[in-house]
Rosetta silent file (secondary structure, phi, psi, omega in degrees, C-alpha in Angstrom):
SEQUENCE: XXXXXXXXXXXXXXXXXXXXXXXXXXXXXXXXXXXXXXXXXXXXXXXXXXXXXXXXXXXXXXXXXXXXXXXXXXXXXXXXXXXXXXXXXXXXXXXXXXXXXXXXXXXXXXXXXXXXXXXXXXXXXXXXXXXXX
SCORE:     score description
SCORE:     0.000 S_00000001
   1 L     0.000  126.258  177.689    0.000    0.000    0.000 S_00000001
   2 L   -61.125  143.367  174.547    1.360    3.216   -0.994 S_00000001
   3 L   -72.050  -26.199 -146.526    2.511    6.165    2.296 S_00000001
   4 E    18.897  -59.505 -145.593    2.255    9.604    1.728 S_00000001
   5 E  -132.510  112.317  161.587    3.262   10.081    5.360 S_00000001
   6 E  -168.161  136.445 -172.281    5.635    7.757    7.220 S_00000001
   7 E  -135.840  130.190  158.791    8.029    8.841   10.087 S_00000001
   8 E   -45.736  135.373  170.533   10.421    6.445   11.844 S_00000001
   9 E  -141.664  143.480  143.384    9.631    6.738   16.121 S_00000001
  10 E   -73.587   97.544 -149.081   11.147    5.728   18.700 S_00000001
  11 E  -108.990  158.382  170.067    9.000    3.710   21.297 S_00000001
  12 E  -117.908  172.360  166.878    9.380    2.555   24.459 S_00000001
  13 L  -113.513   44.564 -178.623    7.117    0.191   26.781 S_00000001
  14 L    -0.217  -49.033 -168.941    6.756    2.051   29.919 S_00000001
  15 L   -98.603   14.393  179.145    4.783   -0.875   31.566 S_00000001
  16 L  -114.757  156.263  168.298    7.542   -3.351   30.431 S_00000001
  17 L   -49.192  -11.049 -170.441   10.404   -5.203   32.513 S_00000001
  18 L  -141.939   41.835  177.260   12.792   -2.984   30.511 S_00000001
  19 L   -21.444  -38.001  177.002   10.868    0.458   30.503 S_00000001
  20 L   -73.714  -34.431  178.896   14.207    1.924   28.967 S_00000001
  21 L   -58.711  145.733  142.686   14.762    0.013   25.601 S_00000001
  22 E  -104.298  154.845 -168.848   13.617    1.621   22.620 S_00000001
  23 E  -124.040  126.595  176.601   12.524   -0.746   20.040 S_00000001
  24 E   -58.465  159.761  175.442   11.595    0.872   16.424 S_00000001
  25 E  -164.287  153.635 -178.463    8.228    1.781   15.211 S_00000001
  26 E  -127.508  133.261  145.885    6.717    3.737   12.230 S_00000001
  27 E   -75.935  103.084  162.665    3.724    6.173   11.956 S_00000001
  28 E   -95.936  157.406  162.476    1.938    5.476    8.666 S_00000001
  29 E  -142.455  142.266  167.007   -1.127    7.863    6.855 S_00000001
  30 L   -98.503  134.540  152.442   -2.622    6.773    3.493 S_00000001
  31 L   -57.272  -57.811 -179.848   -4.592    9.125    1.594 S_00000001
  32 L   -50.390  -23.439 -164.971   -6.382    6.117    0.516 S_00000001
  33 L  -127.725   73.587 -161.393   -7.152    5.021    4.120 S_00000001
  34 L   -73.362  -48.914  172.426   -7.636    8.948    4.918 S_00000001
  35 L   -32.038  -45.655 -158.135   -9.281    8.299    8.359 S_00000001
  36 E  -117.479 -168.600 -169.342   -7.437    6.232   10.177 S_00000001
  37 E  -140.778  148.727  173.187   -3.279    6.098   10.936 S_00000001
  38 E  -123.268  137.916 -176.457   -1.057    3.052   11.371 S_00000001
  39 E  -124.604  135.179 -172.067    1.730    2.521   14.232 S_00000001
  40 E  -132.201  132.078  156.372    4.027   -0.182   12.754 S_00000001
  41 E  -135.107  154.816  164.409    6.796   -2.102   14.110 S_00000001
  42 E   -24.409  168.139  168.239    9.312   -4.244   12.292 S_00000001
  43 E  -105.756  124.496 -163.999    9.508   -7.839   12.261 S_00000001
  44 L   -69.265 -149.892  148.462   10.636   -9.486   15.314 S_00000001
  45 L   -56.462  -22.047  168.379   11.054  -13.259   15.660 S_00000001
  46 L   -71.156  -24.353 -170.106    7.644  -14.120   14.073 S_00000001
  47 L    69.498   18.413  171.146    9.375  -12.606   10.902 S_00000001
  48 L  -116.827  154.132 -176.007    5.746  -10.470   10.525 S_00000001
  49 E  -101.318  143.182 -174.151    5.475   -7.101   10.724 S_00000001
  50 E  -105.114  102.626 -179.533    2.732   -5.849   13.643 S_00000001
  51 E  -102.978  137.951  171.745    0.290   -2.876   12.487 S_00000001
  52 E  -118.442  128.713  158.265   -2.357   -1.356   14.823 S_00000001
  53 E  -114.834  124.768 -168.414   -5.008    0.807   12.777 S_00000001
  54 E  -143.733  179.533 -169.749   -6.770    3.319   14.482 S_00000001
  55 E   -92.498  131.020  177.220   -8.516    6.695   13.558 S_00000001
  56 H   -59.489  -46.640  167.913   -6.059    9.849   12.901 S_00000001
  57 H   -69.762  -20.680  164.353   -8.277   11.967   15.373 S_00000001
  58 H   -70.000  -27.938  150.863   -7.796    9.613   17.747 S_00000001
  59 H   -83.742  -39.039  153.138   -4.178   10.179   17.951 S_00000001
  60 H   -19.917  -86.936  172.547   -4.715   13.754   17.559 S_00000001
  61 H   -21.654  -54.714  178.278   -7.181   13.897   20.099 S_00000001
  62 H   -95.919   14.872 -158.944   -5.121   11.962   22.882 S_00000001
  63 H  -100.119  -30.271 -171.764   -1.880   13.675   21.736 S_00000001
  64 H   -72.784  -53.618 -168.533   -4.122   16.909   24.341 S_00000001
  65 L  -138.066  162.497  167.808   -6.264   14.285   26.462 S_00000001
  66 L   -53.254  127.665 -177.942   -6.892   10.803   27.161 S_00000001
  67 L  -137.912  156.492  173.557   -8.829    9.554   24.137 S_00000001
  68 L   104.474  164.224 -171.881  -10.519    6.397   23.008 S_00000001
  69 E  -168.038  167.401  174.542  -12.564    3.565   24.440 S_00000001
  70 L    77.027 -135.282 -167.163  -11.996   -0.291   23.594 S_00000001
  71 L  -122.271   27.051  142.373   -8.621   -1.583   22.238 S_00000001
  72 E  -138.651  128.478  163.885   -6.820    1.523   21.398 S_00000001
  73 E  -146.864  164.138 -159.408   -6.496    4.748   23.448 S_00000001
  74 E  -121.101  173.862 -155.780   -4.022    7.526   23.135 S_00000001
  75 E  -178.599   94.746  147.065   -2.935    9.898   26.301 S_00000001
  76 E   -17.502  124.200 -168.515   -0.423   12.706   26.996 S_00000001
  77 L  -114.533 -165.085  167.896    2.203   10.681   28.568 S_00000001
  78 L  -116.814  151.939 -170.205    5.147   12.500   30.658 S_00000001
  79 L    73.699   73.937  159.901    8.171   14.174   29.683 S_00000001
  80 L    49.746   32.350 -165.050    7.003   15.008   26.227 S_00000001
  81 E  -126.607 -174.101 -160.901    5.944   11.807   25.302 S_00000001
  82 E  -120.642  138.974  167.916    2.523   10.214   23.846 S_00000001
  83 E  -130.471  144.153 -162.182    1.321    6.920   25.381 S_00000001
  84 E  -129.991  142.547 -176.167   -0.794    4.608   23.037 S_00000001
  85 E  -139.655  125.433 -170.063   -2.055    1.239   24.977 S_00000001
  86 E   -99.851  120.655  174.055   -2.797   -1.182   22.549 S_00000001
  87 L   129.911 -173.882  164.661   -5.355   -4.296   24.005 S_00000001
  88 L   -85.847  165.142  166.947   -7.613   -5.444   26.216 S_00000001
  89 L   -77.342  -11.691 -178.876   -7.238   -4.686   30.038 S_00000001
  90 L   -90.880  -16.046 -151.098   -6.201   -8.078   30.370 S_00000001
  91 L  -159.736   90.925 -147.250   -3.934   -8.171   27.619 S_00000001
  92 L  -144.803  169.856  152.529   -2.618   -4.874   26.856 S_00000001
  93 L  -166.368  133.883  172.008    0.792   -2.947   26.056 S_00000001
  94 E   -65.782   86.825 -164.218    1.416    0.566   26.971 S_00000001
  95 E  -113.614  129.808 -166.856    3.641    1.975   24.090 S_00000001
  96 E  -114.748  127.727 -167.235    5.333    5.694   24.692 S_00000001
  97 E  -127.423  143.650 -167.133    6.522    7.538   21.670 S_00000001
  98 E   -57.088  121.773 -170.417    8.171   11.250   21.545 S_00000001
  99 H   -57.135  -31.630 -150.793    4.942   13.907   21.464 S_00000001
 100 H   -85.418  -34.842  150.545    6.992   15.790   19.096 S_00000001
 101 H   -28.012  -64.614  176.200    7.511   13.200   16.717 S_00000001
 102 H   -52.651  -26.418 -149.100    3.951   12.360   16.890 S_00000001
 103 H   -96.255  -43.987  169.838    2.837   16.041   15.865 S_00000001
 104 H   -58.239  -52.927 -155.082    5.477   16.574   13.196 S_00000001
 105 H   -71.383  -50.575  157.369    3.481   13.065   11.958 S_00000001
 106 H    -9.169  -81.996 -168.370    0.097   14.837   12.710 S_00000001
 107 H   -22.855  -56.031 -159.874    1.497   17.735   11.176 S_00000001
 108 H   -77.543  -39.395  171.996    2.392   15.600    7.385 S_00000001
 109 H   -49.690  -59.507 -178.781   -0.839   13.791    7.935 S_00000001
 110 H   -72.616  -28.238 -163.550   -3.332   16.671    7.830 S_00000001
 111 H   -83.138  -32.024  173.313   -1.246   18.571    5.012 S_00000001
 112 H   -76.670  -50.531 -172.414   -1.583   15.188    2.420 S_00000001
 113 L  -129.036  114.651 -178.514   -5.697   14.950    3.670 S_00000001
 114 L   -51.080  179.221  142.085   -7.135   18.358    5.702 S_00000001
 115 L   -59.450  130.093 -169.466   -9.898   17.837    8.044 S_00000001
 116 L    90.329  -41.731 -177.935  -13.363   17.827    6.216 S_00000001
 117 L   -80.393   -4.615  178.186  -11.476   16.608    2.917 S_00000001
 118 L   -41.402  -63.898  161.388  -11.366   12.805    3.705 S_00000001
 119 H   -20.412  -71.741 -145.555  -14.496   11.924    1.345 S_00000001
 120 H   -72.299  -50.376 -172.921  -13.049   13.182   -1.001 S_00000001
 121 H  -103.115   48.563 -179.033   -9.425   10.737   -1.083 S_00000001
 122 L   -95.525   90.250  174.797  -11.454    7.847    0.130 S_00000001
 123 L   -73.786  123.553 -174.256  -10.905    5.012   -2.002 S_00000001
 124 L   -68.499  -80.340 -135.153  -13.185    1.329   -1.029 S_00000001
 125 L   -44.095  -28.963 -175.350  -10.971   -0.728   -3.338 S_00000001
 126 H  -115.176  -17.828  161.295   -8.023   -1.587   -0.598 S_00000001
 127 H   -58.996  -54.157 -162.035  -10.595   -1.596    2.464 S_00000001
 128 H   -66.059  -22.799  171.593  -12.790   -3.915    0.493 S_00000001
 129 H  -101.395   26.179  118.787  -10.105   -6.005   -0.274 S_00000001
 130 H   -69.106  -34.935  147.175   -9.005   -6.239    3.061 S_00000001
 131 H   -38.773  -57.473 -165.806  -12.098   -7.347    3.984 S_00000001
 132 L   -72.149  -22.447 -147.999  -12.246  -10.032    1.460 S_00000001
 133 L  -109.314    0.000    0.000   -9.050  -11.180    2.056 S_00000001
């Protein structure tokens, strides 16, 4: 699937035995997928790469305040950072990424599809055939 918008971040796992490692991750935006945003990391030991899709206002949103319900929500974290918790409450991971990073990605996001212009680059053809597939 073609990018417009993708910025290497550095995340951490607050809520992990090793709170300090960063581990890589990417911010994706689509034009095509204009709503939502992708947080990507590399492939580990599974050899797959692990995408969470969530809605682009929704990292916005929680980049101010706690946002979200369900199995993503974003939060002003501390010491400039973003915290995204991926999961269930039972089954969860707390992932903390540099605010400013996020904003610059924000920033790249809104400038390929404004607010109010989404209709407009929405293309079916790669949802539905994620569906299908």
């Amino acid at each position: 699937m073609p990018v417009a918008v993708s910025v290497a971040v550095p995340a951490t796992l607050p809520e992990s035995p090793f709170p300090q490692v960063v581990i890589a991750a990417e911010l994706r935006f689509d034009p095509a997928l204009p709503y939502g945003v992708a947080l990507a990391f590399p492939p580990q030991a599974t050899g797959e790469e692990i995408v969470w899709w969530f809605g682009r206002d929704l990292l916005d949103a929680g980049c101010r305040a706690p946002a979200g319900e369900g199995d993503v929500r974003v939060e002003p974290g501390r010491h400039g950072r973003v915290l995204v918790t991926l999961g269930s409450r039972r089954d969860r991971a707390v992932v903390s990424l540099p605010s400013g990073t996020v904003a610059d990605f924000l920033t790249g996001a809104y400038r390929a599809v404004p607010v109010g212009a989404e209709s407009e680059h929405l293309d079916l053809a790669p949802v539905l055939a994620r569906l299908l597939a």
